[in-house]
PDB file as gemmi writes it, atoms N, CA and C in Angstrom:
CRYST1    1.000    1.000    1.000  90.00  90.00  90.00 P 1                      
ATOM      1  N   UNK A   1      65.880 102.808  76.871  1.00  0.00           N  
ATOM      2  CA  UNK A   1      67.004 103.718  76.912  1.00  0.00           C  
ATOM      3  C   UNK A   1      66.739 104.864  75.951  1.00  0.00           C  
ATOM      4  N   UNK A   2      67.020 105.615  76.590  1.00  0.00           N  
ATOM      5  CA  UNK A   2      66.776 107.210  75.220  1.00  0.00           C  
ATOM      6  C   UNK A   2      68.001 107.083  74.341  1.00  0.00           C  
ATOM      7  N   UNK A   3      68.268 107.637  73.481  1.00  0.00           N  
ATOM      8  CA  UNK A   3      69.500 107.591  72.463  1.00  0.00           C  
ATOM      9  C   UNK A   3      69.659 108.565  72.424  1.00  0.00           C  
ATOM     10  N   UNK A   4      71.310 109.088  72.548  1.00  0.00           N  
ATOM     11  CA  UNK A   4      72.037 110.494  73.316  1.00  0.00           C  
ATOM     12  C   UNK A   4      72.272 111.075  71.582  1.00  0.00           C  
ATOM     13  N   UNK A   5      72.080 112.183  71.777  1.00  0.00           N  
ATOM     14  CA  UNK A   5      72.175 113.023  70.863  1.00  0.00           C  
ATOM     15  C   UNK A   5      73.647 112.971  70.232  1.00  0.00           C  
ATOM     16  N   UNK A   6      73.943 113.909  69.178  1.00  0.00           N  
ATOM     17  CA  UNK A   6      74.892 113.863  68.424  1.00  0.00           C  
ATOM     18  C   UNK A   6      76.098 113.721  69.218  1.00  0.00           C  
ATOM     19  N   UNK A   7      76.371 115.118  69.575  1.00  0.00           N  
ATOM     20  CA  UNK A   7      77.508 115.490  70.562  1.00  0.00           C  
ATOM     21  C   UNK A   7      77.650 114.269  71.598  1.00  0.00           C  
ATOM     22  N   UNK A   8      77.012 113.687  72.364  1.00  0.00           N  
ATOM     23  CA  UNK A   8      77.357 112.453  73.369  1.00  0.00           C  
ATOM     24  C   UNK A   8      77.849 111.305  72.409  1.00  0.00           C  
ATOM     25  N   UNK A   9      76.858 110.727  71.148  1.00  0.00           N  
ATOM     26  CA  UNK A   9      77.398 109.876  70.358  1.00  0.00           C  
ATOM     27  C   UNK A   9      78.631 110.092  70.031  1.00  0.00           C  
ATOM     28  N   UNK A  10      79.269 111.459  69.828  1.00  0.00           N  
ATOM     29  CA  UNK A  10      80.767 111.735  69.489  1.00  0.00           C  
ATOM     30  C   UNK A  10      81.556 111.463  70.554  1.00  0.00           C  
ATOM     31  N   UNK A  11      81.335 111.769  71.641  1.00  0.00           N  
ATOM     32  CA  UNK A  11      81.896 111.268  72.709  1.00  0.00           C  
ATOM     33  C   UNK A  11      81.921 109.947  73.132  1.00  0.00           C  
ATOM     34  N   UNK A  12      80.952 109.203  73.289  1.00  0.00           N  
ATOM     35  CA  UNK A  12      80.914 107.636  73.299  1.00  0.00           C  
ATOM     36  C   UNK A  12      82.051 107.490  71.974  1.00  0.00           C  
ATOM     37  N   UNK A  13      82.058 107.640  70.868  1.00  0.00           N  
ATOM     38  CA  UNK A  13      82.721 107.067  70.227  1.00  0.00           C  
ATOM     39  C   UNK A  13      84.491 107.403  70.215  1.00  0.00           C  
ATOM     40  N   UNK A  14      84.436 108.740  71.057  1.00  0.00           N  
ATOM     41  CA  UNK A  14      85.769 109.052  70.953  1.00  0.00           C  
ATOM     42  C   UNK A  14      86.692 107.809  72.506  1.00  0.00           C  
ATOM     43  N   UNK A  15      85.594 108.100  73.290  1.00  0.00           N  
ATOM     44  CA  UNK A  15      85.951 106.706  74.637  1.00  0.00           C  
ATOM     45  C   UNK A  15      86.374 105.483  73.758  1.00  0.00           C  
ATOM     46  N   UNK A  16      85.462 105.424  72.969  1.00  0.00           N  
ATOM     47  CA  UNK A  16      85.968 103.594  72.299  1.00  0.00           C  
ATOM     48  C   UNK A  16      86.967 103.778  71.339  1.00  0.00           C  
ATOM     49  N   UNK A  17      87.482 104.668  70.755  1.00  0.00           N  
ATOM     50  CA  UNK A  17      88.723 104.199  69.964  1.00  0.00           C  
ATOM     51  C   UNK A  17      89.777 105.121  70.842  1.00  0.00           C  
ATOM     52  N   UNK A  18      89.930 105.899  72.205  1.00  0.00           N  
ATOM     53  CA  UNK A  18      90.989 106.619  72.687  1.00  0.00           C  
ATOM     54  C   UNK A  18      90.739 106.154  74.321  1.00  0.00           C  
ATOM     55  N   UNK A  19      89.949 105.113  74.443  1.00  0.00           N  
ATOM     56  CA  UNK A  19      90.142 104.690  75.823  1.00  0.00           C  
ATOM     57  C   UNK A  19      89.546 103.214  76.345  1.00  0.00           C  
ATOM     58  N   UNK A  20      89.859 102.573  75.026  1.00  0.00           N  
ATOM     59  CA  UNK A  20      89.400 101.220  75.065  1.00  0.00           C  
ATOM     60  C   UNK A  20      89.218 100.090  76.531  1.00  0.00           C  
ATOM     61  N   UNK A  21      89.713 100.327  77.217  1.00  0.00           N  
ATOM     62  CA  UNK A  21      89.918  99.804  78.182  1.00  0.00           C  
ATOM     63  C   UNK A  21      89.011 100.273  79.150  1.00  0.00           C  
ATOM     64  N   UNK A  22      88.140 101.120  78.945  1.00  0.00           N  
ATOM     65  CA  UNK A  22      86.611 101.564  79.902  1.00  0.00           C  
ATOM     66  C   UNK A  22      85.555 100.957  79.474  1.00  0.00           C  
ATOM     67  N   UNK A  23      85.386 100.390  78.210  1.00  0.00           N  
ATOM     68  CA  UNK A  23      84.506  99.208  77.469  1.00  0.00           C  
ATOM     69  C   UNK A  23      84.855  97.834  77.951  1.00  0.00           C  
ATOM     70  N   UNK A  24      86.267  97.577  78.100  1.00  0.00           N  
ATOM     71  CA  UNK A  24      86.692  96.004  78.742  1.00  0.00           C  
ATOM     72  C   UNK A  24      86.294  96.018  80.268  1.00  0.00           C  
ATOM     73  N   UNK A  25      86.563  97.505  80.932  1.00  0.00           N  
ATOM     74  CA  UNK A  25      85.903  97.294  82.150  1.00  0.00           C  
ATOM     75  C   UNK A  25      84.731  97.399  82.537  1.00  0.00           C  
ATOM     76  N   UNK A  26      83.704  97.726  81.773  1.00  0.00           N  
ATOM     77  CA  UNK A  26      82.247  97.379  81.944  1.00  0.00           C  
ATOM     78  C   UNK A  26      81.680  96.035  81.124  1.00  0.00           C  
ATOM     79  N   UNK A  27      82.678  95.474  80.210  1.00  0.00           N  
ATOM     80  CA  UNK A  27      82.336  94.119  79.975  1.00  0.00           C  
ATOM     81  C   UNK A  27      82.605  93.322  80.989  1.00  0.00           C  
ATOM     82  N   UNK A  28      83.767  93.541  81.682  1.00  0.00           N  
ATOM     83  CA  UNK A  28      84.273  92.594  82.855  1.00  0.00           C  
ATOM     84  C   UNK A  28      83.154  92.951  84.151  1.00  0.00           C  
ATOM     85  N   UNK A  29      82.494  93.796  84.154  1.00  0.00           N  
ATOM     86  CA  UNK A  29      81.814  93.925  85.092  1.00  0.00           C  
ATOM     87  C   UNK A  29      80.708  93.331  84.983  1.00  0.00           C  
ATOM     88  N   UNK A  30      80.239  93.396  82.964  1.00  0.00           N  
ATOM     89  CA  UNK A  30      78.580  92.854  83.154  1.00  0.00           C  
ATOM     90  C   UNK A  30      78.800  91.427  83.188  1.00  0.00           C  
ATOM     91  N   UNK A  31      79.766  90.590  82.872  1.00  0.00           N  
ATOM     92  CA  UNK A  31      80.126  89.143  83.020  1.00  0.00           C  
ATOM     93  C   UNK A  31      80.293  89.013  84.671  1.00  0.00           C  
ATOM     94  N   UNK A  32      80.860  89.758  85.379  1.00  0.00           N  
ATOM     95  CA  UNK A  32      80.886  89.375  86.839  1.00  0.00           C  
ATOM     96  C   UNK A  32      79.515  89.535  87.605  1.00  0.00           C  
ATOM     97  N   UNK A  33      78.786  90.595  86.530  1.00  0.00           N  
ATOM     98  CA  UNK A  33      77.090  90.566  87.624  1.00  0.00           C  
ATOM     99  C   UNK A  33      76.690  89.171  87.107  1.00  0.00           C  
ATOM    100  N   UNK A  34      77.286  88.481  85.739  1.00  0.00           N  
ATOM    101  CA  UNK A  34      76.188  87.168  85.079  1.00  0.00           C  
ATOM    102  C   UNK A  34      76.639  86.387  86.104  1.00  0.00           C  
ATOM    103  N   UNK A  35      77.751  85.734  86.125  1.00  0.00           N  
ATOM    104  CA  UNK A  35      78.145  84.723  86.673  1.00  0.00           C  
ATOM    105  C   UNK A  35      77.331  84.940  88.008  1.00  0.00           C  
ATOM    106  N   UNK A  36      77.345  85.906  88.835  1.00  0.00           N  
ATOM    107  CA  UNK A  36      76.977  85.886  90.229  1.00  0.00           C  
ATOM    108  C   UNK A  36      75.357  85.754  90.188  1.00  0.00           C  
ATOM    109  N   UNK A  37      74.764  86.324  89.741  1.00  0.00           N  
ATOM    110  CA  UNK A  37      73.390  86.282  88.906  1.00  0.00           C  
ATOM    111  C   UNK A  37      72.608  84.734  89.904  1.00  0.00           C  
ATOM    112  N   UNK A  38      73.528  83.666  89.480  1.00  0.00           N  
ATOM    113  CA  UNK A  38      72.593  82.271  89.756  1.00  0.00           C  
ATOM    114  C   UNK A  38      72.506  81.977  91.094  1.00  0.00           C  
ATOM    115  N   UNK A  39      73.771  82.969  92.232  1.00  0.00           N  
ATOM    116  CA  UNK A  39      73.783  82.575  93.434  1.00  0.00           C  
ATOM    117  C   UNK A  39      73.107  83.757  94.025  1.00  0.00           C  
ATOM    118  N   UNK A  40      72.732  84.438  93.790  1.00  0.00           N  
ATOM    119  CA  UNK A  40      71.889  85.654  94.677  1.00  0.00           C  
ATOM    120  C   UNK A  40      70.623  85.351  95.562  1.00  0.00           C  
ATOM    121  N   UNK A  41      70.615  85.765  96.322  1.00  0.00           N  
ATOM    122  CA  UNK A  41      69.551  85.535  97.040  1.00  0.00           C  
ATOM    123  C   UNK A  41      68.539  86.652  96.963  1.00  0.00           C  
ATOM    124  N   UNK A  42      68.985  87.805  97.774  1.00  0.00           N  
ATOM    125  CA  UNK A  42      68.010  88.759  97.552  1.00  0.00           C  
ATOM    126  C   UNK A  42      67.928  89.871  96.764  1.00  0.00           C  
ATOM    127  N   UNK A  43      67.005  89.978  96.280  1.00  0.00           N  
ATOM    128  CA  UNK A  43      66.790  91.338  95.156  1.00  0.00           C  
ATOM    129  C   UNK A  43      67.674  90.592  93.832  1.00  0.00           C  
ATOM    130  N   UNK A  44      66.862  89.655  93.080  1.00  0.00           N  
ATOM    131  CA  UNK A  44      66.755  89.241  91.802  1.00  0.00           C  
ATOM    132  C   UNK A  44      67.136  90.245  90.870  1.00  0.00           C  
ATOM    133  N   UNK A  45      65.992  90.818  90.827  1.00  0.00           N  
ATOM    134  CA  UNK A  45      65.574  91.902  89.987  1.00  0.00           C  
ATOM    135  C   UNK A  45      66.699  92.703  90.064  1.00  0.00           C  
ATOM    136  N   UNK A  46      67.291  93.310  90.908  1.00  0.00           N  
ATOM    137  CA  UNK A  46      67.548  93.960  90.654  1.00  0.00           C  
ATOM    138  C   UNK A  46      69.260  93.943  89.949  1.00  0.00           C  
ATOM    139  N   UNK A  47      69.987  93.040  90.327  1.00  0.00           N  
ATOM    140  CA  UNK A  47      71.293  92.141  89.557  1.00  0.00           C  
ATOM    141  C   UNK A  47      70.728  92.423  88.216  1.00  0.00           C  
ATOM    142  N   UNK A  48      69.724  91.147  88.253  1.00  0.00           N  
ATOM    143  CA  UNK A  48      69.076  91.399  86.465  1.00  0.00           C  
ATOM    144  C   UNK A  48      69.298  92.769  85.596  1.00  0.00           C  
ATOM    145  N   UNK A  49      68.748  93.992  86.282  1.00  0.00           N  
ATOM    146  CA  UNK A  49      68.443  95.149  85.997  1.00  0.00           C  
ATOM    147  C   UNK A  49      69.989  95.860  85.796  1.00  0.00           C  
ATOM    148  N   UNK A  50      70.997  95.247  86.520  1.00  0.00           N  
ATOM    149  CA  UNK A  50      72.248  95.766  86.445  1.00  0.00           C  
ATOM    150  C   UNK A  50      72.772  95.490  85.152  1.00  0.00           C  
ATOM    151  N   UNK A  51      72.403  93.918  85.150  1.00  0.00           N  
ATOM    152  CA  UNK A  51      73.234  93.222  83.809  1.00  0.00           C  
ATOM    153  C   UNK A  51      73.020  93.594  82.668  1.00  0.00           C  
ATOM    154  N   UNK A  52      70.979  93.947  82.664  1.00  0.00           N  
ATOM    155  CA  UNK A  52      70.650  94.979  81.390  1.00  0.00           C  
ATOM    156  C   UNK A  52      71.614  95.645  80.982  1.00  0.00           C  
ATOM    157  N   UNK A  53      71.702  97.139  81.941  1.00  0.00           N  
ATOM    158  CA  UNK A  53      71.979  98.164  82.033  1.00  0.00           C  
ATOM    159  C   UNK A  53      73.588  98.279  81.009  1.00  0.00           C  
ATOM    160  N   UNK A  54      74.011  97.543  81.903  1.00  0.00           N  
ATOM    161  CA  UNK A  54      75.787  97.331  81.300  1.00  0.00           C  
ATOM    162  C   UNK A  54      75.578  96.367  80.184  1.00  0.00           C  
ATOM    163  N   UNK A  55      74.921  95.816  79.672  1.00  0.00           N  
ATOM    164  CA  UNK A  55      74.777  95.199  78.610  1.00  0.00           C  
ATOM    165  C   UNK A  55      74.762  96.112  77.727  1.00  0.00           C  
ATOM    166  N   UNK A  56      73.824  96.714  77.812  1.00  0.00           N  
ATOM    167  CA  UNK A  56      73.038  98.003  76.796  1.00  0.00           C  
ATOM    168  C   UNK A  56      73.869  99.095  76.806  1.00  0.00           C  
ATOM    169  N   UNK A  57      74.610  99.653  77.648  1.00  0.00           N  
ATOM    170  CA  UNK A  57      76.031 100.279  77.686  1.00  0.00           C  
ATOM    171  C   UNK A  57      77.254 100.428  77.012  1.00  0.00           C  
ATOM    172  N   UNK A  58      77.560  98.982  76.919  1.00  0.00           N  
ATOM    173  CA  UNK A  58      78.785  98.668  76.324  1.00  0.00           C  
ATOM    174  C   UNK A  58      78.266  98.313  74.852  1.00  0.00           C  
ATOM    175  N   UNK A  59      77.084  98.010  74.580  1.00  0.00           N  
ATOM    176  CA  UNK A  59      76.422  97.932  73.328  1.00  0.00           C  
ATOM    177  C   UNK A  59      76.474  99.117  72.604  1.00  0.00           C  
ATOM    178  N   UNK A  60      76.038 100.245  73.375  1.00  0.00           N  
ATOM    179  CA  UNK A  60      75.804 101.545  72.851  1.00  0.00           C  
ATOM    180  C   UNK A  60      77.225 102.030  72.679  1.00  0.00           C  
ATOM    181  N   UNK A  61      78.529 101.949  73.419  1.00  0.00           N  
ATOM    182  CA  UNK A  61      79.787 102.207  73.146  1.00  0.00           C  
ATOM    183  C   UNK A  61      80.421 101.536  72.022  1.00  0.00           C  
ATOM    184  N   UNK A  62      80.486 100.142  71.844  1.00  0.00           N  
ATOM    185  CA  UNK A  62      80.943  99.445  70.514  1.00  0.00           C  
ATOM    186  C   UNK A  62      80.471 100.074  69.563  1.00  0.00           C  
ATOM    187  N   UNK A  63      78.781 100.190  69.104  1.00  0.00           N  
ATOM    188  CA  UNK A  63      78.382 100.467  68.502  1.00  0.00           C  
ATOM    189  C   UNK A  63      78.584 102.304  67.624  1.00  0.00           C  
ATOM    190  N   UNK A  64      79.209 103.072  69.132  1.00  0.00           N  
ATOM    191  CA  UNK A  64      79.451 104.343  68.433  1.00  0.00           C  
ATOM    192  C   UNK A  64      80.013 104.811  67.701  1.00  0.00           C  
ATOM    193  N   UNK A  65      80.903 104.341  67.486  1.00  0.00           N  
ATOM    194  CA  UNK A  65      81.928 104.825  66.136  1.00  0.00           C  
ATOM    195  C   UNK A  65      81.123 104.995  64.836  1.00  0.00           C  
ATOM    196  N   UNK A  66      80.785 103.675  64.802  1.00  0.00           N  
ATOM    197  CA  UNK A  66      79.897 103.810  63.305  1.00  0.00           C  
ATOM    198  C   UNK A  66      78.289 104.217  63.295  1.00  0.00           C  
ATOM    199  N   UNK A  67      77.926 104.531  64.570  1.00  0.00           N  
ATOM    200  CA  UNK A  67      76.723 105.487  64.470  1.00  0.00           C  
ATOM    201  C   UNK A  67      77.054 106.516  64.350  1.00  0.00           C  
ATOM    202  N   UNK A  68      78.279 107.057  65.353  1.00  0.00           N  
ATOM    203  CA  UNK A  68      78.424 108.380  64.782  1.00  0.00           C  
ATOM    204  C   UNK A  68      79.073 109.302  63.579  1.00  0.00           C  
ATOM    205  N   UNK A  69      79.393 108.222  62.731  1.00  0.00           N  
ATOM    206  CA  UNK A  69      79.920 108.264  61.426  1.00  0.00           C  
ATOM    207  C   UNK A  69      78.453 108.655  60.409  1.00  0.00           C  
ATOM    208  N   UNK A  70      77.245 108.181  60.891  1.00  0.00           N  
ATOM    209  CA  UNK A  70      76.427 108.065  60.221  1.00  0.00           C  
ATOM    210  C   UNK A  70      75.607 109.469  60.271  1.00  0.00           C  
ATOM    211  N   UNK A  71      75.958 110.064  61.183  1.00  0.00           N  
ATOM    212  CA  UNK A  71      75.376 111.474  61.479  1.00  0.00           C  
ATOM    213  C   UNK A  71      75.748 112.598  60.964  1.00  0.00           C  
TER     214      UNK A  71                                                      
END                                                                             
């Protein structure tokens, strides 16, 4: 993943403390790709690649506040 410059970090962080509920809905989403995850049949990979994705997402959103404090 590249790491978004200042201005986006301000923005990610302004989403997580003025719109909390767009972080619960990509958590609820990367838990609904896990669970489904074990029954898939085709294209593995690519579920997998979803669950990354929104993993690393909502990681990078929690995490913004206090990265972008640090800037």
């Amino acid at each position: 993943m590249i790491r978004p410059d200042a201005k986006a970090l301000h923005s990610l962080a302004a989403v997580n403390k003025q719109y909390p509920e767009i972080l619960e809905f990509i958590d609820t989403w990367r838990l609904h790709e896990l669970e489904t995850l074990p029954s898939v049949i085709n294209n593995v990979a690519l579920q997998q690649g979803r669950c990354q994705v929104l993993g690393e997402l909502a990681k990078l959103i929690k995490e913004a506040p206090s990265t972008a404090a640090k800037v």
